[in-house]
PyMOL Python script that loads the backbone (N, CA, C, O; Angstrom):
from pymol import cmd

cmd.read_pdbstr("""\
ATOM      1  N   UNK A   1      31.601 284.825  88.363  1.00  0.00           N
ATOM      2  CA  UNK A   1      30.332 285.067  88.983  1.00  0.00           C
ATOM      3  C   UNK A   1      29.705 283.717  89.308  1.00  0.00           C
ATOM      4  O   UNK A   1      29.457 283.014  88.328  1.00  0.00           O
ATOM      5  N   UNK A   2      29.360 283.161  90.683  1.00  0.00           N
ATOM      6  CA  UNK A   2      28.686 282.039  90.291  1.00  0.00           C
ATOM      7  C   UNK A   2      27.164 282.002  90.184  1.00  0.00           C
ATOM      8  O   UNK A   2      26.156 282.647  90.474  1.00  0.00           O
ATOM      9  N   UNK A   3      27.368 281.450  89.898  1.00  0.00           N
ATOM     10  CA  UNK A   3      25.861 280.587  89.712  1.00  0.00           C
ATOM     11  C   UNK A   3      24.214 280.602  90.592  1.00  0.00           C
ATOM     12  O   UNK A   3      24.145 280.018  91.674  1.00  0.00           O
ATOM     13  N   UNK A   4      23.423 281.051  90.225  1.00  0.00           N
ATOM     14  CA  UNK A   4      22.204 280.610  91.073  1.00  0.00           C
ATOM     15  C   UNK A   4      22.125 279.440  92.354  1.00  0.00           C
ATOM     16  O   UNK A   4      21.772 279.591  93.524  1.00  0.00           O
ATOM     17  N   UNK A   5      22.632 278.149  91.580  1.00  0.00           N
ATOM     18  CA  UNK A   5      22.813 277.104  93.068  1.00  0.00           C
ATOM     19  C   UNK A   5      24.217 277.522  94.017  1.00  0.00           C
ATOM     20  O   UNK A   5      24.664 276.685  94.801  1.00  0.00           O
ATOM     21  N   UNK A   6      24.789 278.717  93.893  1.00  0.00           N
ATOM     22  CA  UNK A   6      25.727 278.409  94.710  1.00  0.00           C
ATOM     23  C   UNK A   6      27.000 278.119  93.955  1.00  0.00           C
ATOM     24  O   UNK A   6      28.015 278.587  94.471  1.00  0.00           O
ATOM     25  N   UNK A   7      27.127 277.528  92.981  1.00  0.00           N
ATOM     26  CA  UNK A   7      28.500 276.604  92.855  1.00  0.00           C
ATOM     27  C   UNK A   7      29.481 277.900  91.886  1.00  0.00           C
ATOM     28  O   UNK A   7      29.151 278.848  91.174  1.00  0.00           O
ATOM     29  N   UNK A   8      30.645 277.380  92.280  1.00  0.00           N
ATOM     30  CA  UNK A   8      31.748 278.142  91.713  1.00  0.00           C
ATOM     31  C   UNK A   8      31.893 278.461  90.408  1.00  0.00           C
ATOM     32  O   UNK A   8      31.741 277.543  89.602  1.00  0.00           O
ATOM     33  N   UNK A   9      32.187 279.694  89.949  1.00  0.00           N
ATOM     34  CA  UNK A   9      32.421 280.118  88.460  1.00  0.00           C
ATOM     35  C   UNK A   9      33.792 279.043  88.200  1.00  0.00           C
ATOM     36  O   UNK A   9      34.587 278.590  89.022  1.00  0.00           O
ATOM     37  N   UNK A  10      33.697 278.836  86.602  1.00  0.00           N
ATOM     38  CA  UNK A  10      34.438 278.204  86.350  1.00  0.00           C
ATOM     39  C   UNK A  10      35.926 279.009  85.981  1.00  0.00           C
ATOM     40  O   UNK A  10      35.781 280.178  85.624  1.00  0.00           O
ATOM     41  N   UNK A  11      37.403 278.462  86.038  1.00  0.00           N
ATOM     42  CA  UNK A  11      38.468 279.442  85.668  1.00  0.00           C
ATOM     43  C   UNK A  11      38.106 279.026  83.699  1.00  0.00           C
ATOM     44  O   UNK A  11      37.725 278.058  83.041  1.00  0.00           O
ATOM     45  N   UNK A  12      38.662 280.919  83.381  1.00  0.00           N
ATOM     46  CA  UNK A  12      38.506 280.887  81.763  1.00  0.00           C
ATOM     47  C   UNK A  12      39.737 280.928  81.634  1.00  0.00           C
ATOM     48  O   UNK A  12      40.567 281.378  82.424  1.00  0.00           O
ATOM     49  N   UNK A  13      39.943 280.271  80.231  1.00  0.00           N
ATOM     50  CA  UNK A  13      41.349 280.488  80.070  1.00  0.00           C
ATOM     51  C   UNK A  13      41.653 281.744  78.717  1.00  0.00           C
ATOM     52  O   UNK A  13      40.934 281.942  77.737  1.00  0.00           O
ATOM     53  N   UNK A  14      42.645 282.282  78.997  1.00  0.00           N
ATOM     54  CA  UNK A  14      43.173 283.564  77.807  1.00  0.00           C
ATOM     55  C   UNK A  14      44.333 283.775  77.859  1.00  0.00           C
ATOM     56  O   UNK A  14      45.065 283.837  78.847  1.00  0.00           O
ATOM     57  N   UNK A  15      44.758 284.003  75.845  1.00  0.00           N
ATOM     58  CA  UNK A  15      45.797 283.859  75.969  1.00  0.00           C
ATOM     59  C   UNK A  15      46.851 285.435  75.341  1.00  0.00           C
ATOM     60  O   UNK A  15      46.841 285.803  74.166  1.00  0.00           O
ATOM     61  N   UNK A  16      47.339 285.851  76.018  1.00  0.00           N
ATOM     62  CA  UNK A  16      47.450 287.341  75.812  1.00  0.00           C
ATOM     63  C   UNK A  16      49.004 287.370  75.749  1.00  0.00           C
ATOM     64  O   UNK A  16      49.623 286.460  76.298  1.00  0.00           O
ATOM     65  N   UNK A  17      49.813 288.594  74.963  1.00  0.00           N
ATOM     66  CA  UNK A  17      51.120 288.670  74.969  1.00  0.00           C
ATOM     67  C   UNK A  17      51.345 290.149  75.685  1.00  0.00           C
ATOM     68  O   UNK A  17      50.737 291.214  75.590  1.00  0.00           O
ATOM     69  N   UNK A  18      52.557 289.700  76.481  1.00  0.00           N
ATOM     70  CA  UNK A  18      52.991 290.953  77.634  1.00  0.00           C
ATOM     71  C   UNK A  18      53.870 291.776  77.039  1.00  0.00           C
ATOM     72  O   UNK A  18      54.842 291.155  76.610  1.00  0.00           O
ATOM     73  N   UNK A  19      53.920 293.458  76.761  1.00  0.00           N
ATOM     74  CA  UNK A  19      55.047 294.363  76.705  1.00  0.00           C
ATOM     75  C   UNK A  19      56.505 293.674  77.562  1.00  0.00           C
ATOM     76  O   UNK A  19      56.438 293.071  78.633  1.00  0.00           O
ATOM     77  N   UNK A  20      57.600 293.906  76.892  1.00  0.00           N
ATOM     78  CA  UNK A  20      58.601 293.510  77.675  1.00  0.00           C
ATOM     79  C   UNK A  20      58.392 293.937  79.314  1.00  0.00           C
ATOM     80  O   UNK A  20      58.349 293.070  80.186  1.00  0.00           O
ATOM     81  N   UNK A  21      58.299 295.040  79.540  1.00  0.00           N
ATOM     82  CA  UNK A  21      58.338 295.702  81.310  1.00  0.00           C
ATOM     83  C   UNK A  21      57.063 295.016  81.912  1.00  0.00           C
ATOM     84  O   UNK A  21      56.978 295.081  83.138  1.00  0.00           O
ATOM     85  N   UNK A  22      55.942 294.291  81.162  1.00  0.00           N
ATOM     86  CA  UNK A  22      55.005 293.958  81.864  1.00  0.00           C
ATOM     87  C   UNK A  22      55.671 292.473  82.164  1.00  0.00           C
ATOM     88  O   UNK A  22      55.889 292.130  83.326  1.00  0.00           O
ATOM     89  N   UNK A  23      56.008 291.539  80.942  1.00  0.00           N
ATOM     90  CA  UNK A  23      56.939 290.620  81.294  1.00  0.00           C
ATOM     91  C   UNK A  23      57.706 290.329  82.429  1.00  0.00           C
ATOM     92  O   UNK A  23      57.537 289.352  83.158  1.00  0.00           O
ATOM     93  N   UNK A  24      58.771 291.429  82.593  1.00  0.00           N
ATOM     94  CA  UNK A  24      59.712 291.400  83.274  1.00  0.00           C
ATOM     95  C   UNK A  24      59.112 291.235  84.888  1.00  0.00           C
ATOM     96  O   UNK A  24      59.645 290.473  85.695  1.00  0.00           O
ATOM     97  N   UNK A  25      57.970 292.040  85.195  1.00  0.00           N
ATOM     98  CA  UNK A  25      57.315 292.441  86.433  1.00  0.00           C
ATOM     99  C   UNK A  25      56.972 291.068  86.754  1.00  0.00           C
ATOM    100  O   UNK A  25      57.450 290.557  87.767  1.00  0.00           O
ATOM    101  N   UNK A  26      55.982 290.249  85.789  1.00  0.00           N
ATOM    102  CA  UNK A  26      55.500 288.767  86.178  1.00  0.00           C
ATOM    103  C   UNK A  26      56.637 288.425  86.950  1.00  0.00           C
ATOM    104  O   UNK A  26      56.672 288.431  88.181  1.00  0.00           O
ATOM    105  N   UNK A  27      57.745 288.070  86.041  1.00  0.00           N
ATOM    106  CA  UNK A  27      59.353 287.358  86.462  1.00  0.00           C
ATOM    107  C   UNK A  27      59.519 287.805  87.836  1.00  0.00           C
ATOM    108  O   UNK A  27      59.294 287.107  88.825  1.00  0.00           O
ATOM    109  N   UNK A  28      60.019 289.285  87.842  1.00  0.00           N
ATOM    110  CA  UNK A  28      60.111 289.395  88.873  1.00  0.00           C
ATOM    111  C   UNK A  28      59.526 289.185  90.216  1.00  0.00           C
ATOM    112  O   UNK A  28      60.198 288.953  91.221  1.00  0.00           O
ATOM    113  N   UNK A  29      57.830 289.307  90.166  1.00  0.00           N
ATOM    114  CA  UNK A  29      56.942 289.073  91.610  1.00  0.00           C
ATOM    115  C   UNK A  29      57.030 287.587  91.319  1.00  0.00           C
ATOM    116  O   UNK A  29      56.981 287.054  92.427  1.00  0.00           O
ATOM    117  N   UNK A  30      57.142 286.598  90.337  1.00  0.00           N
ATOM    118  CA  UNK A  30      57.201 285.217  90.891  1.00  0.00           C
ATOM    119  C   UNK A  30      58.633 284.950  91.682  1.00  0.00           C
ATOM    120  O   UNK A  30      58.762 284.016  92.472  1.00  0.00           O
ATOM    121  N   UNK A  31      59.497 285.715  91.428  1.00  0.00           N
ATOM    122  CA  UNK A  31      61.019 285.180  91.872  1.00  0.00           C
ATOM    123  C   UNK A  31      60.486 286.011  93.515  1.00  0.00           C
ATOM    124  O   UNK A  31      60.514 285.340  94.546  1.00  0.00           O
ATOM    125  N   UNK A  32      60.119 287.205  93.536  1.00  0.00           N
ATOM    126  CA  UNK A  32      59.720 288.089  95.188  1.00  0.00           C
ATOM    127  C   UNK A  32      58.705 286.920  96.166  1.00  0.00           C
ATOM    128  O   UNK A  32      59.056 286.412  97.231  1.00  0.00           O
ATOM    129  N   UNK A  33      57.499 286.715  95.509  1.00  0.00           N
ATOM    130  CA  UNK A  33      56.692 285.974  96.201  1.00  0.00           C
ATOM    131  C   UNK A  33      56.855 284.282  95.928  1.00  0.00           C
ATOM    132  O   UNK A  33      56.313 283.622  96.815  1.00  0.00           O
ATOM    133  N   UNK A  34      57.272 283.772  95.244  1.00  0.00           N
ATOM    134  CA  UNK A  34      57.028 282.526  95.058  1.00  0.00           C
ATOM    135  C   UNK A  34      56.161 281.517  94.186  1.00  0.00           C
ATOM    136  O   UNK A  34      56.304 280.379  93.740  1.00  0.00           O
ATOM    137  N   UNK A  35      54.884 282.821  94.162  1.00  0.00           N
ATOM    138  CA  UNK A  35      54.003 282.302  93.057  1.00  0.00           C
ATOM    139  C   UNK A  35      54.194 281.794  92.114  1.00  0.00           C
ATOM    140  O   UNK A  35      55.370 281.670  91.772  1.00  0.00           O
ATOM    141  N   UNK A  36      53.230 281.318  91.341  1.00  0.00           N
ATOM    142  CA  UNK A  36      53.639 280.868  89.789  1.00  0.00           C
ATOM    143  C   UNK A  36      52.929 282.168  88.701  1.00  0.00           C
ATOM    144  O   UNK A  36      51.983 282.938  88.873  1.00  0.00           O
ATOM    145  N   UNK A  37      53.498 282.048  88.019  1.00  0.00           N
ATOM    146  CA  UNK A  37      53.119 283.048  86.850  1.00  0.00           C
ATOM    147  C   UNK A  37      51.528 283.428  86.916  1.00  0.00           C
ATOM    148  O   UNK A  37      51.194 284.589  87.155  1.00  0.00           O
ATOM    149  N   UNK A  38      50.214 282.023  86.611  1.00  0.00           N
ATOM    150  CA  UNK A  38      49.183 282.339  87.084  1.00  0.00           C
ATOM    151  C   UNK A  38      48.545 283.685  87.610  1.00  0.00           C
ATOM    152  O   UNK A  38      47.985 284.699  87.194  1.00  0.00           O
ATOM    153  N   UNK A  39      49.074 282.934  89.061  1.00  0.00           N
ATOM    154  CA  UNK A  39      48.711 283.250  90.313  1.00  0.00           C
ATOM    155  C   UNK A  39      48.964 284.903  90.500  1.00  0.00           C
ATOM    156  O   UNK A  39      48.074 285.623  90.952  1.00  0.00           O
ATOM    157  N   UNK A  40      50.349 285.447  90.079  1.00  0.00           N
ATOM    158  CA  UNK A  40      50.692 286.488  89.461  1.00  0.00           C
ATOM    159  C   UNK A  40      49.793 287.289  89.214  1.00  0.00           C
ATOM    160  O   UNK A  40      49.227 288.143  89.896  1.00  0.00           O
ATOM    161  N   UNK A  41      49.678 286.899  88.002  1.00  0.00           N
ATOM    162  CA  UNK A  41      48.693 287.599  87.188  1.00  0.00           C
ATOM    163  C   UNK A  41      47.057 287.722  87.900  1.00  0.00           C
ATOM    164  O   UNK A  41      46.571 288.852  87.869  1.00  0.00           O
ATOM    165  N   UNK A  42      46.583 287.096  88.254  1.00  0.00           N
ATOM    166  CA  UNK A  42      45.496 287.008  88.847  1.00  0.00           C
ATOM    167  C   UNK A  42      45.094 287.924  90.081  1.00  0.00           C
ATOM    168  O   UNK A  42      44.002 288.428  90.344  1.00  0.00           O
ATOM    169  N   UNK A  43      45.957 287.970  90.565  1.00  0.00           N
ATOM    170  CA  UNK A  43      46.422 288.851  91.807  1.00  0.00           C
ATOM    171  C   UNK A  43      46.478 290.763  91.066  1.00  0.00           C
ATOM    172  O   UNK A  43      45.816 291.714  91.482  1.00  0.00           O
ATOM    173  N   UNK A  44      47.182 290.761  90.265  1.00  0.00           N
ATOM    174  CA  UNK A  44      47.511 291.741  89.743  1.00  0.00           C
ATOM    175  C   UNK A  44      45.744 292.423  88.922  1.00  0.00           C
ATOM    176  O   UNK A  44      45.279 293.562  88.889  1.00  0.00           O
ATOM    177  N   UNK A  45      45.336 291.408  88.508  1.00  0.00           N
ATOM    178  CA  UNK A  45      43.971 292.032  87.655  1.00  0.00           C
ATOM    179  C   UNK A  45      42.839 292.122  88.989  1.00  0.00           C
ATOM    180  O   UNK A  45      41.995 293.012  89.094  1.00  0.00           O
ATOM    181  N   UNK A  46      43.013 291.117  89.857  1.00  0.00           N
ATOM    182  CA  UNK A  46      42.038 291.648  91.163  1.00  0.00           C
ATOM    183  C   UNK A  46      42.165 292.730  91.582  1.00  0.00           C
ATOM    184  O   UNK A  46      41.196 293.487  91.635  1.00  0.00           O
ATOM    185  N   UNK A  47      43.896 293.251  92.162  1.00  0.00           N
ATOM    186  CA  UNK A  47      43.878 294.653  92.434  1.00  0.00           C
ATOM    187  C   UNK A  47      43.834 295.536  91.616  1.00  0.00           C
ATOM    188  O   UNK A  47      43.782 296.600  92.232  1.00  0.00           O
ATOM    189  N   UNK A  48      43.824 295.725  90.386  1.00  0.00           N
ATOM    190  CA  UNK A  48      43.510 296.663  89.583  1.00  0.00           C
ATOM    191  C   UNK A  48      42.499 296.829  89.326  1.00  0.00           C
ATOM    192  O   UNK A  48      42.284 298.014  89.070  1.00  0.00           O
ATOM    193  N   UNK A  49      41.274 295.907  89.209  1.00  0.00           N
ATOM    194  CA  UNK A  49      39.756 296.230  89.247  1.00  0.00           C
ATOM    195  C   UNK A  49      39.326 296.644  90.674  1.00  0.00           C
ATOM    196  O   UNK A  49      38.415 297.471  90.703  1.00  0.00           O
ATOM    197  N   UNK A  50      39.785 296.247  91.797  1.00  0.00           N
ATOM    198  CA  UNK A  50      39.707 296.985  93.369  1.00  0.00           C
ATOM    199  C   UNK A  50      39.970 298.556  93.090  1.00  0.00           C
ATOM    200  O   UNK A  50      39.132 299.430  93.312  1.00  0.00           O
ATOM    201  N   UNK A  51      41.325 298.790  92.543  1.00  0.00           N
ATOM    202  CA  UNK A  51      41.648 300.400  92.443  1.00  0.00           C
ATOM    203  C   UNK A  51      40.705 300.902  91.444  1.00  0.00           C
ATOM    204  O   UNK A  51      40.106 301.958  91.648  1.00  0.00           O
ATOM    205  N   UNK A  52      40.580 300.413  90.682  1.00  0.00           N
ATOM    206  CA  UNK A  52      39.513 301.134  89.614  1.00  0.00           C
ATOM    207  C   UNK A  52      38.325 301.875  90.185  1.00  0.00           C
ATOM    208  O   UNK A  52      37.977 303.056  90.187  1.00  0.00           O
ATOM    209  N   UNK A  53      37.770 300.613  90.728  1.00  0.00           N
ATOM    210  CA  UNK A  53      36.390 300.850  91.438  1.00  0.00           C
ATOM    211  C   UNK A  53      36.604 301.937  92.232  1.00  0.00           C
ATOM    212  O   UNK A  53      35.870 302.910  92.055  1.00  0.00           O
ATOM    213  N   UNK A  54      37.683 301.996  93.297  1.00  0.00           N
ATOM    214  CA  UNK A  54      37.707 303.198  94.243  1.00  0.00           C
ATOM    215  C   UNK A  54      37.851 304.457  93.274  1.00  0.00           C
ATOM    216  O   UNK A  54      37.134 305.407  93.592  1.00  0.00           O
ATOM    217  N   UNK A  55      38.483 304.594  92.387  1.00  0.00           N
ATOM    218  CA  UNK A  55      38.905 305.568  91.848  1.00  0.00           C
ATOM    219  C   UNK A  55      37.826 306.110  91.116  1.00  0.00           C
ATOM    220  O   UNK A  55      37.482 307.280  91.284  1.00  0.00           O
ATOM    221  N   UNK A  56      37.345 305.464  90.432  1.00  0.00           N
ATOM    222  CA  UNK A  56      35.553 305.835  89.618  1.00  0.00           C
ATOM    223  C   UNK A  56      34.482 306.430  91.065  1.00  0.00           C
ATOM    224  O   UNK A  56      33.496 307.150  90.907  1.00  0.00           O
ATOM    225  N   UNK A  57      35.001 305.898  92.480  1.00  0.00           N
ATOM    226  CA  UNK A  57      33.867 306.606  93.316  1.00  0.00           C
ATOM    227  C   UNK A  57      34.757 308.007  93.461  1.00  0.00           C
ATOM    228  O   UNK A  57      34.111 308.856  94.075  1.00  0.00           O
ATOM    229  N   UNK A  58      35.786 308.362  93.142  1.00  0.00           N
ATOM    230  CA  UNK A  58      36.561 309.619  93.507  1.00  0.00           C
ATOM    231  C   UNK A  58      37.588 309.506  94.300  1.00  0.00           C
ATOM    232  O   UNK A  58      38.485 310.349  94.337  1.00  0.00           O
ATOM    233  N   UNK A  59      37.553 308.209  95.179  1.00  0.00           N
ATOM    234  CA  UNK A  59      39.140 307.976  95.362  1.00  0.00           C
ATOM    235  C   UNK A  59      40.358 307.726  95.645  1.00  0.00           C
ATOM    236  O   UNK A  59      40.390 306.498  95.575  1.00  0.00           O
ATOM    237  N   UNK A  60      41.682 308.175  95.999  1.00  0.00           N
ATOM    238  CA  UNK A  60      42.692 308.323  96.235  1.00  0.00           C
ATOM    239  C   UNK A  60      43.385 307.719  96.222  1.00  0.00           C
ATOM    240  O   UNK A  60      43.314 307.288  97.373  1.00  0.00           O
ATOM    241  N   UNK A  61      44.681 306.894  95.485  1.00  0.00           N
ATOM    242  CA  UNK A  61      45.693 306.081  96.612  1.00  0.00           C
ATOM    243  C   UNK A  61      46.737 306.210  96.498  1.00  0.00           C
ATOM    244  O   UNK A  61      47.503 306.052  95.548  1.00  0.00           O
ATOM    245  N   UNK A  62      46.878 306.579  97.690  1.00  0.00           N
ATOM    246  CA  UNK A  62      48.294 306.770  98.966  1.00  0.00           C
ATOM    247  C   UNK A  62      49.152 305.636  98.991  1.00  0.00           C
ATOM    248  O   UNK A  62      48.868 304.439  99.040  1.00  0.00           O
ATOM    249  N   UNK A  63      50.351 306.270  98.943  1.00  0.00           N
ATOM    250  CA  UNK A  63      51.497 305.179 100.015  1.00  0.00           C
ATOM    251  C   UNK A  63      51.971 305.939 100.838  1.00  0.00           C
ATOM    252  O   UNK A  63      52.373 307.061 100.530  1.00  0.00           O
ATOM    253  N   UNK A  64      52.009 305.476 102.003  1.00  0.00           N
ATOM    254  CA  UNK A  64      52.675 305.725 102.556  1.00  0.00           C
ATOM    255  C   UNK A  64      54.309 305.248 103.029  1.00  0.00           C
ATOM    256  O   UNK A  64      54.503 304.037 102.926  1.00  0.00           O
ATOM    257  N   UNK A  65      55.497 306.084 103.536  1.00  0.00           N
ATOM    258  CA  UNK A  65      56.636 305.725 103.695  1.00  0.00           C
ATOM    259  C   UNK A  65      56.847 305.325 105.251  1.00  0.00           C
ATOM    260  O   UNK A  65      55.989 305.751 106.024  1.00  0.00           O
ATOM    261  N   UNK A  66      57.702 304.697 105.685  1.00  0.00           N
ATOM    262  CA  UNK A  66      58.013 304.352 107.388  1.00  0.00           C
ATOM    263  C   UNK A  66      58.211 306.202 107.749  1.00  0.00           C
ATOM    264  O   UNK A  66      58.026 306.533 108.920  1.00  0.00           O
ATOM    265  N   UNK A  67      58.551 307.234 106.793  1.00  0.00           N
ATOM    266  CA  UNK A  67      58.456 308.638 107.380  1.00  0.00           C
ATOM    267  C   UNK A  67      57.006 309.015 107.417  1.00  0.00           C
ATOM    268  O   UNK A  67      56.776 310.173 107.766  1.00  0.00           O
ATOM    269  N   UNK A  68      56.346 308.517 107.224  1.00  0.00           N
ATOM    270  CA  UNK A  68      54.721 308.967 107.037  1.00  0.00           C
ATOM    271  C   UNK A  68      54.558 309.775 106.237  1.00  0.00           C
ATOM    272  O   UNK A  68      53.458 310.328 106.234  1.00  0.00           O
ATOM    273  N   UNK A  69      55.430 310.124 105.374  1.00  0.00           N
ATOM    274  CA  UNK A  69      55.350 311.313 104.076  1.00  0.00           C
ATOM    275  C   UNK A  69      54.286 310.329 103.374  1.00  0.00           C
ATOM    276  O   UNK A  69      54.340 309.124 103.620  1.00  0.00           O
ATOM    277  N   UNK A  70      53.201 310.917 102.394  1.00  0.00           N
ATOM    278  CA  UNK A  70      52.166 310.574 101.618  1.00  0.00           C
ATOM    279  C   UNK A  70      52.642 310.839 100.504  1.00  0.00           C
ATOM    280  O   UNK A  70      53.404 311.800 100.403  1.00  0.00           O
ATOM    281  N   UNK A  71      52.221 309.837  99.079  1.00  0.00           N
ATOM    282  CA  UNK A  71      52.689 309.707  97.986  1.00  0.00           C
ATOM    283  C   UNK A  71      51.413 309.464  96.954  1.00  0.00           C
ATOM    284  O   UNK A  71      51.156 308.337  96.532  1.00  0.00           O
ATOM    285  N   UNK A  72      50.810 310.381  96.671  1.00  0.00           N
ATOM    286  CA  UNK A  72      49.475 309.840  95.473  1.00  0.00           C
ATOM    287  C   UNK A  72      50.084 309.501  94.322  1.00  0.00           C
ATOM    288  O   UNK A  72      50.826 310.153  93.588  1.00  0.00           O
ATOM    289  N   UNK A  73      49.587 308.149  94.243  1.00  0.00           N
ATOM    290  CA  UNK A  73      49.583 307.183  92.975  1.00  0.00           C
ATOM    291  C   UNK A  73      48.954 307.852  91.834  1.00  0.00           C
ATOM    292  O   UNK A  73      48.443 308.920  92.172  1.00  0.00           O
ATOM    293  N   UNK A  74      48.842 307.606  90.749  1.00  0.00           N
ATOM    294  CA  UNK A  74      48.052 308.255  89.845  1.00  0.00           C
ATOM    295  C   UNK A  74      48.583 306.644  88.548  1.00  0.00           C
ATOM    296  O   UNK A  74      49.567 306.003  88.178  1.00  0.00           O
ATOM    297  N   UNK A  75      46.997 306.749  88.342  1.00  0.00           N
ATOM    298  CA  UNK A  75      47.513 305.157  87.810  1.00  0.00           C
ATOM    299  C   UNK A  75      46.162 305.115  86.214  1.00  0.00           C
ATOM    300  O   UNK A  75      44.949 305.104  86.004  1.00  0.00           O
ATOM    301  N   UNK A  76      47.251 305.108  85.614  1.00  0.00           N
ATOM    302  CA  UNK A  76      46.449 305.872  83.730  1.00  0.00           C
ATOM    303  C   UNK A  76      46.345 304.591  83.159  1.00  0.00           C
ATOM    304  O   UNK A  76      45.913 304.459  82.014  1.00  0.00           O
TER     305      UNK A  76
END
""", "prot")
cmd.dss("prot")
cmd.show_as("cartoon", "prot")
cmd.util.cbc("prot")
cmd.orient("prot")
């Protein structure tokens, strides 16, 4: 959150241990995208507080396939 003048929140640091499959996922999207572990993670807790929020107003999310078949997520 920043600040009254404007200026940037500072990064916090935390230090947390991952389930193996949550592990593995980091590994894997840094080897897919390039990122660093970080960056990863950061990405991952932005969109999950994005879906949250929609989901607390009521809702939905879709994937869609290149067939246009619809797929509701359901995310516990």
């Amino acid at each position: 959150m920043a600040s009254a003048k404007g200026e940037q929140p500072k990064s916090v640091r935390y230090s947390v241990t991952l389930v193996p499959p949550a592990a593995r996922a980091v590994d894997d999207l840094v080897e897919a995208t390039g990122l660093n572990k970080a960056d990863v993670i950061n990405r991952a807790v932005q969109i999950y507080a994005f879906l949250e929020e929609r989901m607390r107003e009521g809702k939905v999310v879709l994937l869609r396939g290149p067939d246009e078949k619809e797929e509701r997520v359901h995310i516990v």
